[in-house]
C-alpha positions as YAML, in Angstrom:
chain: A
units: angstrom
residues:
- id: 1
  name: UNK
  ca: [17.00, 99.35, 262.74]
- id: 2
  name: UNK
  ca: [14.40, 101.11, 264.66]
- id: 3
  name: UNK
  ca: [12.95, 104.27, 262.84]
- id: 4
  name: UNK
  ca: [9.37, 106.63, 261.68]
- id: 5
  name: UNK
  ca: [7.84, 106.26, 259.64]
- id: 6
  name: UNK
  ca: [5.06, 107.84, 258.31]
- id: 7
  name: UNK
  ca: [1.42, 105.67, 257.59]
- id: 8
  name: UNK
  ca: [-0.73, 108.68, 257.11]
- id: 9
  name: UNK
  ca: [-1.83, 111.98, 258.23]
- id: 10
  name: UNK
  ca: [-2.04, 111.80, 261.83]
- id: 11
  name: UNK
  ca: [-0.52, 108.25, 261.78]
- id: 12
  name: UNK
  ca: [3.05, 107.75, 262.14]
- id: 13
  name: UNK
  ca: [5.10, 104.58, 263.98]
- id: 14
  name: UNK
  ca: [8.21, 103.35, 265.01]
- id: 15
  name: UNK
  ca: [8.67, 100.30, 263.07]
- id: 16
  name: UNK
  ca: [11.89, 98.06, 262.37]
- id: 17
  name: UNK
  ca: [13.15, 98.79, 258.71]
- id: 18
  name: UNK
  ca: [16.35, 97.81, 256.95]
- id: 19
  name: UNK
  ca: [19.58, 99.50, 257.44]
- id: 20
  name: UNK
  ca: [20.32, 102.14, 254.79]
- id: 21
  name: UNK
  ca: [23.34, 100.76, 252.29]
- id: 22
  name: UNK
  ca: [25.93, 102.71, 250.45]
- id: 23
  name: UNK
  ca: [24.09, 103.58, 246.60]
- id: 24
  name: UNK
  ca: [27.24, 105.28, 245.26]
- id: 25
  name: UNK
  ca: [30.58, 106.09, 246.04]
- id: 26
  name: UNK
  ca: [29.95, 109.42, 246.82]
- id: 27
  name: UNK
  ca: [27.61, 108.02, 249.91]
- id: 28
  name: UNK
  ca: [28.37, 108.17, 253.76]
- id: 29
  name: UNK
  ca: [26.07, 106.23, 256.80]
- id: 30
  name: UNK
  ca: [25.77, 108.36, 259.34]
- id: 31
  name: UNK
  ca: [24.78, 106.64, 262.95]
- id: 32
  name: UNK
  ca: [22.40, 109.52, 264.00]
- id: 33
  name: UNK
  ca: [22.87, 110.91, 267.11]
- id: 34
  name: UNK
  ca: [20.10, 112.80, 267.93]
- id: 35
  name: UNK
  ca: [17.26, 114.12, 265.45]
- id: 36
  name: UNK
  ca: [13.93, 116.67, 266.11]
- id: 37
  name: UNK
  ca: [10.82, 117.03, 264.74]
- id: 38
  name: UNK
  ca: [10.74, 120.06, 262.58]
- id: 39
  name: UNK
  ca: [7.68, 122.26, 261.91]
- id: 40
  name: UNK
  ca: [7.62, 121.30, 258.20]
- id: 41
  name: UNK
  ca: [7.32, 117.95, 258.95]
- id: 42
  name: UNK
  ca: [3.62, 118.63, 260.13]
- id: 43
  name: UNK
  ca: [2.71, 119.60, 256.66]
- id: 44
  name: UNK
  ca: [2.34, 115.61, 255.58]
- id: 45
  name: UNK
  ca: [1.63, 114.43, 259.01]
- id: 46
  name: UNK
  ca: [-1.53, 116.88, 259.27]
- id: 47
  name: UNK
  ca: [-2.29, 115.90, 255.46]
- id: 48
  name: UNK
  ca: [-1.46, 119.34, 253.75]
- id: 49
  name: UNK
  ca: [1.02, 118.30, 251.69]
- id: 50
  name: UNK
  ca: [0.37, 115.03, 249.87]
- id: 51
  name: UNK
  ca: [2.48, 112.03, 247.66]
- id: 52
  name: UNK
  ca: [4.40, 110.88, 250.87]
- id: 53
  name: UNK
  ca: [4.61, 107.56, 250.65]
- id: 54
  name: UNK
  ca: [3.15, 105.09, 253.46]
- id: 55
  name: UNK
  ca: [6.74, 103.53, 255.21]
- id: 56
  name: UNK
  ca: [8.82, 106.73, 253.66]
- id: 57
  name: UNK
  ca: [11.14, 106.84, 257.06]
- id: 58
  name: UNK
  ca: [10.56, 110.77, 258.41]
- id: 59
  name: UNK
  ca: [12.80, 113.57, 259.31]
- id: 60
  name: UNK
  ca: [15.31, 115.84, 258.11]
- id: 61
  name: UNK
  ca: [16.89, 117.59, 261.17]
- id: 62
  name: UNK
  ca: [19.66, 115.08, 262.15]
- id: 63
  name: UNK
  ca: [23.40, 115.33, 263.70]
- id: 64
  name: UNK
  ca: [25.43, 111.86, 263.92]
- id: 65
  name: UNK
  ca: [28.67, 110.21, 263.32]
- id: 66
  name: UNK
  ca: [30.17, 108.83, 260.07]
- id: 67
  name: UNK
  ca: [29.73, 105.09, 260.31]
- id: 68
  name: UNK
  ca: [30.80, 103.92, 256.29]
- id: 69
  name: UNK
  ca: [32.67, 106.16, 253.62]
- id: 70
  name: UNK
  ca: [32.05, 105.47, 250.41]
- id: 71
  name: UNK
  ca: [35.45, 105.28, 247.96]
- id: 72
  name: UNK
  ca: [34.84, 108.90, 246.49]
- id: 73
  name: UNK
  ca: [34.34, 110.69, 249.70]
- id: 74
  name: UNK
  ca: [37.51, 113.06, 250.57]
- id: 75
  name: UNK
  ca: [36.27, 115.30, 253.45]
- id: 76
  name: UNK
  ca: [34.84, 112.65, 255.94]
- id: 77
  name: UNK
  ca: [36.27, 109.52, 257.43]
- id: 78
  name: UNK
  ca: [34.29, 107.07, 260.17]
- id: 79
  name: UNK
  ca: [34.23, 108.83, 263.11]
- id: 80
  name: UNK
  ca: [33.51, 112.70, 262.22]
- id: 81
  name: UNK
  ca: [30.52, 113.94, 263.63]
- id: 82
  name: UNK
  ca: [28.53, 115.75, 261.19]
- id: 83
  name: UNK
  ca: [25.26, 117.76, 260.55]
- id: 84
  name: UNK
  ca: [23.68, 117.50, 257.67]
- id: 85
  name: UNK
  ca: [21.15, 120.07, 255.33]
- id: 86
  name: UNK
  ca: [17.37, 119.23, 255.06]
- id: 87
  name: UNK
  ca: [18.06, 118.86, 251.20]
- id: 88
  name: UNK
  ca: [21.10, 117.29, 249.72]
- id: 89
  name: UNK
  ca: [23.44, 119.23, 247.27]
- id: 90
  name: UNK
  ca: [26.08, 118.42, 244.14]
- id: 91
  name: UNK
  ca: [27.90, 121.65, 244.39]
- id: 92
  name: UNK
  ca: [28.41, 121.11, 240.41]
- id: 93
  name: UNK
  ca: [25.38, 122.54, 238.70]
- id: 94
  name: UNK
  ca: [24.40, 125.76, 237.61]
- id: 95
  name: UNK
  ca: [22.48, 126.21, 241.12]
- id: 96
  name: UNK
  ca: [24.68, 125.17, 243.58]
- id: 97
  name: UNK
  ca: [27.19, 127.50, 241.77]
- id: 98
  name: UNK
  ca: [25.07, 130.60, 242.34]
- id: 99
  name: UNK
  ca: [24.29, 129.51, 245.67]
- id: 100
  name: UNK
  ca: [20.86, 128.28, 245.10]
- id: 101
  name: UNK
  ca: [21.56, 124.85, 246.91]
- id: 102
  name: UNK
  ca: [18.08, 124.48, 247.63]
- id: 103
  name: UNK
  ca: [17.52, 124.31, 243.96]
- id: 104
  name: UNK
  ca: [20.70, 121.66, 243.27]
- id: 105
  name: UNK
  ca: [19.50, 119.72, 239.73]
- id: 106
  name: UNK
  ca: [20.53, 116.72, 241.88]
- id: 107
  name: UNK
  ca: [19.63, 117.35, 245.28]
- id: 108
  name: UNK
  ca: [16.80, 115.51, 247.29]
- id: 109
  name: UNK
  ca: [14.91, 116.13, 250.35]
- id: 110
  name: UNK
  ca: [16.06, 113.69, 253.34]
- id: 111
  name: UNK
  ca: [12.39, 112.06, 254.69]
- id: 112
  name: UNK
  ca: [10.52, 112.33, 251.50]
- id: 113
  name: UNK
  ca: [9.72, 109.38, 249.06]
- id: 114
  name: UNK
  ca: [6.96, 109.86, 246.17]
- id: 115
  name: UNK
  ca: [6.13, 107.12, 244.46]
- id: 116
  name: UNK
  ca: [8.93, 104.97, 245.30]
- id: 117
  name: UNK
  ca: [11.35, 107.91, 244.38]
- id: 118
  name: UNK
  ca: [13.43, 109.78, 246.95]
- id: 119
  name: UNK
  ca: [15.30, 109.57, 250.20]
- id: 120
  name: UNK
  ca: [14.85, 108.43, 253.91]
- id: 121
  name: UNK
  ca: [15.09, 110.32, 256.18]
- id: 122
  name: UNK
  ca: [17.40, 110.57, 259.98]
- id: 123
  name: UNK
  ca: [14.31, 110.06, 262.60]
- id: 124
  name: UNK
  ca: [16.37, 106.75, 262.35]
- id: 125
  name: UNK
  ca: [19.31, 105.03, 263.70]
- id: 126
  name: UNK
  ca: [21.67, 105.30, 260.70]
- id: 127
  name: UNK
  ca: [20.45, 107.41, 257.51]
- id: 128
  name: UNK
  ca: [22.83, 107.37, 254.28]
- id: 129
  name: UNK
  ca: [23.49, 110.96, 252.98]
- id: 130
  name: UNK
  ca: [24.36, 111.00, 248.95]
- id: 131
  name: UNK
  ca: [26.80, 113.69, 247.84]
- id: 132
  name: UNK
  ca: [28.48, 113.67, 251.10]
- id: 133
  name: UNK
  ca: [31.20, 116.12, 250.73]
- id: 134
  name: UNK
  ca: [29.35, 118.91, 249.25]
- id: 135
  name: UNK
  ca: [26.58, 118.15, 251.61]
- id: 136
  name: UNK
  ca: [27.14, 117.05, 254.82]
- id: 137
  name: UNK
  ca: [29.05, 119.76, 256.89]
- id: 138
  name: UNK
  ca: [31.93, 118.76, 259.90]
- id: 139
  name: UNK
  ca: [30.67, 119.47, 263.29]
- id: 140
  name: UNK
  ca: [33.29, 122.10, 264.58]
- id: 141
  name: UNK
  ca: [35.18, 120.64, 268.03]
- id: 142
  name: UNK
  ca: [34.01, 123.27, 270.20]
- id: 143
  name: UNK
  ca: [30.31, 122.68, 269.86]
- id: 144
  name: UNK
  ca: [31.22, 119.61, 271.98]
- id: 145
  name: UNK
  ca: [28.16, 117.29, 271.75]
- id: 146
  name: UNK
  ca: [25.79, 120.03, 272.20]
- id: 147
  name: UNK
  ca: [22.27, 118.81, 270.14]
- id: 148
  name: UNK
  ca: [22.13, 122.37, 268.92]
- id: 149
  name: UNK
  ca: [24.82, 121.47, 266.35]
- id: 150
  name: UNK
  ca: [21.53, 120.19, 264.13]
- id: 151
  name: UNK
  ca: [20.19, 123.10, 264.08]
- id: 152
  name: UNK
  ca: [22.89, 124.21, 261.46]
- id: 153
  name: UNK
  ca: [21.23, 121.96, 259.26]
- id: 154
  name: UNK
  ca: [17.83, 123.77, 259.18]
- id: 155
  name: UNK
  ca: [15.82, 125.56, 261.36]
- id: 156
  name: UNK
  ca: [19.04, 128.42, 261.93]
- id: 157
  name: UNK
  ca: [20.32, 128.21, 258.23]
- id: 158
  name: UNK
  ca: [16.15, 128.88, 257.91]
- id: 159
  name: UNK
  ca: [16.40, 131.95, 260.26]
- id: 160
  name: UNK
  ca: [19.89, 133.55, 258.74]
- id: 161
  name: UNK
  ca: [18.34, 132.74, 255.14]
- id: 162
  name: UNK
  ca: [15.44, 134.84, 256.21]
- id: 163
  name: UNK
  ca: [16.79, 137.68, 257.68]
- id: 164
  name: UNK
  ca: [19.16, 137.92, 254.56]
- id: 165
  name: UNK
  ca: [16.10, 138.10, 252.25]
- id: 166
  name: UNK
  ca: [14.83, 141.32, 254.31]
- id: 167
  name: UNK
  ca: [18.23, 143.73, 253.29]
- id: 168
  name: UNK
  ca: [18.29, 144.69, 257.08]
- id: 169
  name: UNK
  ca: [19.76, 148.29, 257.31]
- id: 170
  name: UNK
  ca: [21.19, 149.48, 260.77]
- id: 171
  name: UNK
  ca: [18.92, 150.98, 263.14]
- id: 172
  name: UNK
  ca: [15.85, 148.57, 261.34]
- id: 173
  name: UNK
  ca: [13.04, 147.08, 263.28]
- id: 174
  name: UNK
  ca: [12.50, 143.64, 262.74]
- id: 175
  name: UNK
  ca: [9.14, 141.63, 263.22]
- id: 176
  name: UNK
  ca: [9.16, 138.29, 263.71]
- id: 177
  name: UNK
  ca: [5.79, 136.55, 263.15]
- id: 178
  name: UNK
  ca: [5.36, 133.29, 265.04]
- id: 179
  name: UNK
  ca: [7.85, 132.63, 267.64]
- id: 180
  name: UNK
  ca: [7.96, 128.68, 267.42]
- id: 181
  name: UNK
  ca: [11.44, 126.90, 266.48]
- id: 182
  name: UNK
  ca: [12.40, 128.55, 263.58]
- id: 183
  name: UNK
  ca: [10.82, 132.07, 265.08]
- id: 184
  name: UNK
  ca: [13.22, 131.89, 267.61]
- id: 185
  name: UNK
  ca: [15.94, 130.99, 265.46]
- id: 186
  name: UNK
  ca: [14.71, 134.26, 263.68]
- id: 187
  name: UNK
  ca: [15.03, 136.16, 266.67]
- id: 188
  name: UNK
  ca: [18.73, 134.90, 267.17]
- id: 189
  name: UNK
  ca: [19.30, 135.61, 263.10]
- id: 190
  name: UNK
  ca: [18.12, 139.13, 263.86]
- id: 191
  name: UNK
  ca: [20.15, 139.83, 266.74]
- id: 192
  name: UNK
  ca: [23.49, 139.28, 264.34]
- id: 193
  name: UNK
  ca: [21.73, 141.79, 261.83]
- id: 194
  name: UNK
  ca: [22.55, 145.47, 261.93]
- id: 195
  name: UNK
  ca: [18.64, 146.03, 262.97]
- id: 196
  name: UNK
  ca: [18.40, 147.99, 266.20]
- id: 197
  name: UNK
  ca: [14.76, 146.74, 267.61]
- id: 198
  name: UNK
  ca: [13.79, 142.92, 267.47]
- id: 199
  name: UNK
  ca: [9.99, 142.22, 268.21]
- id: 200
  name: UNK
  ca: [8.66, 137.98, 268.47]
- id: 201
  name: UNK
  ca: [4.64, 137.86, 267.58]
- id: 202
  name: UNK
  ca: [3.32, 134.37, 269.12]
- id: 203
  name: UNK
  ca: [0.02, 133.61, 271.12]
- id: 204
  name: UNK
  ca: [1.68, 131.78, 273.36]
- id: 205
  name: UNK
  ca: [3.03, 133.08, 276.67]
- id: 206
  name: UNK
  ca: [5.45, 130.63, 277.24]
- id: 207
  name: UNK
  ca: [6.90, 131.40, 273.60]
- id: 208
  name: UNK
  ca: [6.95, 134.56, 274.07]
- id: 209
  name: UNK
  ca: [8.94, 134.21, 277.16]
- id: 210
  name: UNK
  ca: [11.57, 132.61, 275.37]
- id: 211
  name: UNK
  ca: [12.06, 135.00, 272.55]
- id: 212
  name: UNK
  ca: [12.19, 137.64, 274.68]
- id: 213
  name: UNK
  ca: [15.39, 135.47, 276.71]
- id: 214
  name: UNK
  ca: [17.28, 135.91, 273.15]
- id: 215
  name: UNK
  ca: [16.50, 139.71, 273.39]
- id: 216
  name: UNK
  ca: [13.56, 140.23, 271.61]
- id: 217
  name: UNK
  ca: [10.05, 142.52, 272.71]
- id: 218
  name: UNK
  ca: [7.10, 140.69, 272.33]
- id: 219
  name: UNK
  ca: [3.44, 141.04, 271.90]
- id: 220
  name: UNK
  ca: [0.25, 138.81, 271.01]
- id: 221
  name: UNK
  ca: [-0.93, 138.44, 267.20]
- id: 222
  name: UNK
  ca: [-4.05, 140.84, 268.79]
- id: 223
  name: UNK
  ca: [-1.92, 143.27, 270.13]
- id: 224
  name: UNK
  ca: [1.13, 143.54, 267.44]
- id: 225
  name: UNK
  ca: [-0.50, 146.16, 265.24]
- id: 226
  name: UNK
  ca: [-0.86, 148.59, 268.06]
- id: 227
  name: UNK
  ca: [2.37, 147.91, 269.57]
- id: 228
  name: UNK
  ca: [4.33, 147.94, 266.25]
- id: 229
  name: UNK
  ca: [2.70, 151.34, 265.36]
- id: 230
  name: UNK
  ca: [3.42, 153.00, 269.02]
- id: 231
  name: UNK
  ca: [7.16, 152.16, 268.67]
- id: 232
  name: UNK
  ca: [7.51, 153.13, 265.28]
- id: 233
  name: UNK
  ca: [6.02, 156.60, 264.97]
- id: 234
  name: UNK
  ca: [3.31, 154.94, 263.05]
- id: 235
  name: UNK
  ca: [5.08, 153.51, 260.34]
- id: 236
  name: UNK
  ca: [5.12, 149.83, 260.97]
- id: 237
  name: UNK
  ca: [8.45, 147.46, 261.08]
- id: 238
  name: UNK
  ca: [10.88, 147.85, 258.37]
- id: 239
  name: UNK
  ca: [11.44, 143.83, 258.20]
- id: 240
  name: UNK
  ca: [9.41, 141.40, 259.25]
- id: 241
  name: UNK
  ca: [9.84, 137.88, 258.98]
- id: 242
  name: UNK
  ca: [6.68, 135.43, 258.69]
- id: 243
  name: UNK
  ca: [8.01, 132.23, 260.39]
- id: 244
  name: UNK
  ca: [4.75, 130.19, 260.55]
- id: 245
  name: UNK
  ca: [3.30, 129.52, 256.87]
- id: 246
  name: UNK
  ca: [-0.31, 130.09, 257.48]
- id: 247
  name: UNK
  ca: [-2.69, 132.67, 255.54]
- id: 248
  name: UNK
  ca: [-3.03, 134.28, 259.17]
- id: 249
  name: UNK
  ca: [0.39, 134.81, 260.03]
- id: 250
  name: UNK
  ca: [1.16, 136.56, 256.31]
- id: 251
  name: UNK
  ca: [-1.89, 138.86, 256.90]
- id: 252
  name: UNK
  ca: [-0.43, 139.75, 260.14]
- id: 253
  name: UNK
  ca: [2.90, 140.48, 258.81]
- id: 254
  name: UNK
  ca: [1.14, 142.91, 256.07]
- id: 255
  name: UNK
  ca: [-0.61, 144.74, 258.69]
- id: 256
  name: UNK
  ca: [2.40, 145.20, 260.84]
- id: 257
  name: UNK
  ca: [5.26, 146.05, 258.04]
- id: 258
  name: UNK
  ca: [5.35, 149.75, 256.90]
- id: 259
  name: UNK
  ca: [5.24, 151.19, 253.76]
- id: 260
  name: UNK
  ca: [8.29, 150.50, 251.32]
- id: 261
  name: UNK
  ca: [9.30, 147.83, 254.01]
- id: 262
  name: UNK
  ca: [9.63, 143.68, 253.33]
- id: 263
  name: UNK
  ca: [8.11, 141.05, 253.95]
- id: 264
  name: UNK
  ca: [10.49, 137.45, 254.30]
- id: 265
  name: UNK
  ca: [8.83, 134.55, 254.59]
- id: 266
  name: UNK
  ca: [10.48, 131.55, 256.24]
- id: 267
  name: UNK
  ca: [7.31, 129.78, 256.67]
- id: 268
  name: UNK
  ca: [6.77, 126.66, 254.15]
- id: 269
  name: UNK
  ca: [3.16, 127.22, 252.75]
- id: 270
  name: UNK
  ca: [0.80, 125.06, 251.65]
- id: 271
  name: UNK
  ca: [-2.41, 127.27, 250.92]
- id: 272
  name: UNK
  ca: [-3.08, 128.00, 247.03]
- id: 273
  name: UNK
  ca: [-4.05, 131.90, 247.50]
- id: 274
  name: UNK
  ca: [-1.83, 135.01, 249.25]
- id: 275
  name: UNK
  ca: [-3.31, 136.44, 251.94]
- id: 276
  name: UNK
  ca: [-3.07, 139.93, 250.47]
- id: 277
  name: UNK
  ca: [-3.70, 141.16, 246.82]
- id: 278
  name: UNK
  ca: [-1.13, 142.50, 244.12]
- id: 279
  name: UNK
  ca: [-3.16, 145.79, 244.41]
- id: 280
  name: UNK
  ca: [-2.41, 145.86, 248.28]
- id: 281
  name: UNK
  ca: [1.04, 145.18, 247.84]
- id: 282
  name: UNK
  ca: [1.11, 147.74, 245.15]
- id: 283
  name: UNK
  ca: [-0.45, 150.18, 247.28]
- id: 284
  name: UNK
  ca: [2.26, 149.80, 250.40]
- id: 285
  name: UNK
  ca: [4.80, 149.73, 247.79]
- id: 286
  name: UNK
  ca: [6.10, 146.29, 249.69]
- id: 287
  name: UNK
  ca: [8.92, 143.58, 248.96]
- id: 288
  name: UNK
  ca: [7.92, 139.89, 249.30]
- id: 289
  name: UNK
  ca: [10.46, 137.38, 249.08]
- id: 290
  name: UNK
  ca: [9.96, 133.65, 249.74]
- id: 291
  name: UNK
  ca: [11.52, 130.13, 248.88]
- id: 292
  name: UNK
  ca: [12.95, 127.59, 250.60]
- id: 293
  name: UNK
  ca: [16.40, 127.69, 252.15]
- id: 294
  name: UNK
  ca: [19.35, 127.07, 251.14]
- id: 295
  name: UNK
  ca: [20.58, 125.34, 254.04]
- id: 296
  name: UNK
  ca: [23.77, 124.15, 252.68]
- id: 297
  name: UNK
  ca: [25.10, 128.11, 252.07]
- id: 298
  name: UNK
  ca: [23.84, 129.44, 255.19]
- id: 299
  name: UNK
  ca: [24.65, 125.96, 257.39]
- id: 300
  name: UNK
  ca: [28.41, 127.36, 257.74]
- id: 301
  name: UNK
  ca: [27.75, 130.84, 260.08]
- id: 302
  name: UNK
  ca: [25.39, 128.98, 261.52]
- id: 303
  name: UNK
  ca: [27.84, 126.67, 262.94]
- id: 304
  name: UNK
  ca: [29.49, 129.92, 264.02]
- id: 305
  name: UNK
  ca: [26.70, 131.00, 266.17]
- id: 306
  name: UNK
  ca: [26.26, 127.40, 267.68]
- id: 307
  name: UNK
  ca: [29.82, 127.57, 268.25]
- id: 308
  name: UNK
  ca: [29.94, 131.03, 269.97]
- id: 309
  name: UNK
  ca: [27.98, 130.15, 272.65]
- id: 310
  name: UNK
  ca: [26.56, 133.37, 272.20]
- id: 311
  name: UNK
  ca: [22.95, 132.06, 273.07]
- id: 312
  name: UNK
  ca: [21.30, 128.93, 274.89]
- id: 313
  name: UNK
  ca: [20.25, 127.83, 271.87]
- id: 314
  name: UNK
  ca: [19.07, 124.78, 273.83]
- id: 315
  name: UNK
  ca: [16.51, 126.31, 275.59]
- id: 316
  name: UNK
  ca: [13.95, 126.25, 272.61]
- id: 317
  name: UNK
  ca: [14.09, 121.92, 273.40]
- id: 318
  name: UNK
  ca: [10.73, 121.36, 275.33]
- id: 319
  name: UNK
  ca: [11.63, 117.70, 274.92]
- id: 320
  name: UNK
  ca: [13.55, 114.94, 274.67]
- id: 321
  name: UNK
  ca: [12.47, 111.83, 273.86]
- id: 322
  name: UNK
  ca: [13.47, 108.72, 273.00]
- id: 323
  name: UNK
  ca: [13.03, 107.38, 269.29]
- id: 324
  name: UNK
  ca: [9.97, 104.68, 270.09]
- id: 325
  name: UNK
  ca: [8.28, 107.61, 271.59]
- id: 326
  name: UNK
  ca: [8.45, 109.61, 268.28]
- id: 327
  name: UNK
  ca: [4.81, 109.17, 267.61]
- id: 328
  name: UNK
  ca: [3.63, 111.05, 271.37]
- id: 329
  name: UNK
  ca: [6.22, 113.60, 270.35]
- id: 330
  name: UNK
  ca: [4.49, 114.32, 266.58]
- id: 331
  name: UNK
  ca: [1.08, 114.16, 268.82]
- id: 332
  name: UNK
  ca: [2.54, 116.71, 271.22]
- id: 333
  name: UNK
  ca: [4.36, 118.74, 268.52]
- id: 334
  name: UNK
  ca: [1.30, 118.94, 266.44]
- id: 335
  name: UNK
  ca: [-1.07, 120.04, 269.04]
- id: 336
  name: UNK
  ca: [1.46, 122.03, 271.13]
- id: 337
  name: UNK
  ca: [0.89, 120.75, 274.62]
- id: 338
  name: UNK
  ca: [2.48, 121.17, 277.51]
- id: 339
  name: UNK
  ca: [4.41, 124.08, 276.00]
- id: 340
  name: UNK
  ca: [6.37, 122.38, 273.31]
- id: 341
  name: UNK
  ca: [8.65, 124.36, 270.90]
- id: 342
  name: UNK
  ca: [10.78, 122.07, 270.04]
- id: 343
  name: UNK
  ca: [10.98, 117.96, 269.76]
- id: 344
  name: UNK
  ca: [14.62, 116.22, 270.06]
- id: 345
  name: UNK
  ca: [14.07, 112.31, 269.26]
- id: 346
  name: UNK
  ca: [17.23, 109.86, 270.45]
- id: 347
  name: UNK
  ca: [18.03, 106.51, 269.10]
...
């Protein structure tokens, strides 16, 4: 099958790799559909997070249809189309029982292999997803074929996770830092929140343009402080969500939140140091809370919002391309040309 696969940083390929098989009976194949390029998957291509191996197929952002059942699998049958988590999930341990899916004792990361341990990935033509019934999550009938059913998996799960980490009282202003794919997602995350004013941060006109069609204000990274402060009697926002993962973006965000306010990080980092001290956070007595997702808990409203048709969550694809032109699309992607947000890659 045709799939990418990474070489290293800056290098990736389509190449022609074997077909996934069935490991254990608790296994589907999923024929993927359509997958994207998400923002996280930068980290190894741009060489800031290391171990990858060379040949590990990419990508974790995938929507398909069952294509094999294993024996043990009771909630899927060939046929369904499904959307599956970044991270897989047993729903048995201590983790997944407090909702900490991210954090499953058994789970692993679709697209990342270290030292010949781990899993492919879906920028692929079939992917196999272990644990398939507590993982993998039915694509409801009303979505239709819509490619924005994937985004269940991460990048909105990402945005609702978020959002939930900043307590969001009614009549809050929210501050979204970095208005790419998951920023937007933000922005739609914050719009189901009781929070009253929704502001997208981004450099980029033609971002900014887009957050503000899901009904957020907007302003540059150079203006935001100014802005923030006008339209909050000086105080700052009460929530703001850092959606990039740079040192940059989190010393924007603590310039821009108000005292006693919080700080949510959807952004994966990658830097050793904060970008503020314990004594500064002391001194604006502020809430940080971080981690990575757990897509699998929040995966299930965001089906609901796909579903609702409540927003064109389409819009934020810039492109579609097909799968042998993955490697133009991580180019494009990476250097964000010709206004890309978002990359969709078809088999």
């Amino acid at each position: 099958m045709r799939a990418v696969t990474f070489v290293e940083p800056f290098r990736v390929v389509v190449d022609d790799v074997p077909e996934p098989n069935m490991e254990a009976a608790t296994d589907v194949i999923v024929q993927v559909e359509s997958s994207a390029i998400c923002g996280s998957d930068l980290h190894p291509y741009r060489g800031h997070e290391v171990g990858l191996d060379s040949g590990t197929v990419l990508g974790h952002e995938f929507v398909g249809l069952v294509a094999e059942v294993g024996d043990a699998v009771t909630r899927f049958r060939e046929g369904d189309r499904v959307v599956s988590p970044f991270s897989t999930s047993c729903g048995d341990c201590w983790y997944c029982g407090a909702s900490l899916t991210a954090r499953c004792a058994r789970g692993q990361l679709f697209g990342w292999i270290e030292n010949g341990e781990g899993l492919q990935g879906g920028q692929a033509e079939f992917v196999r997803a272990p644990l398939a019934d507590s993982t993998l999550l039915a694509v409801p009938a009303k979505i239709g074929q819509s490619a924005a059913a994937l985004f269940a998996g991460d990048i909105l799960a990402t945005a609702l996770f978020a959002v939930a980490g900043g307590n969001v009282s009614p009549g809050d202003t929210i501050a979204v830092v970095g208005a790419g794919p998951v920023g937007q997602m933000a922005v739609v995350a914050a719009q189901e929140s009781p929070a009253d004013v929704i502001w997208a941060i981004d450099p980029l006109l033609g971002r900014r343009t887009l957050a503000e069609s899901f009904g957020a204000m907007t302003a540059t990274p150079e203006d935001a402080p100014r802005l923030l402060a006008e339209a909050t009697e000086g105080r700052g926002a009460d929530v703001v969500i850092e959606a990039v993962g740079s040192s940059e973006a989190t010393a924007l965000a603590y310039a821009i939140v108000r005292p006693g306010g919080t700080i949510s990080a959807a952004g994966v980092h990658t830097e050793p140091h904060f970008a503020f001290s314990p004594g500064a956070a002391y001194d604006k007595n502020l809430t940080y809370t971080a981690g990575r997702c757990s897509a699998r808990v929040f995966a299930p409203q965001a089906l609901e919002i796909v579903a609702s048709g409540r927003y064109d969550l389409e819009a934020i694809i810039s492109h579609t391309l097909p799968l042998d032109e993955a490697a133009t699309g991580y180019t494009m992607f990476d250097a964000r040309t010709d206004d890309c947000t978002k990359v969709l890659l078809v088999p």
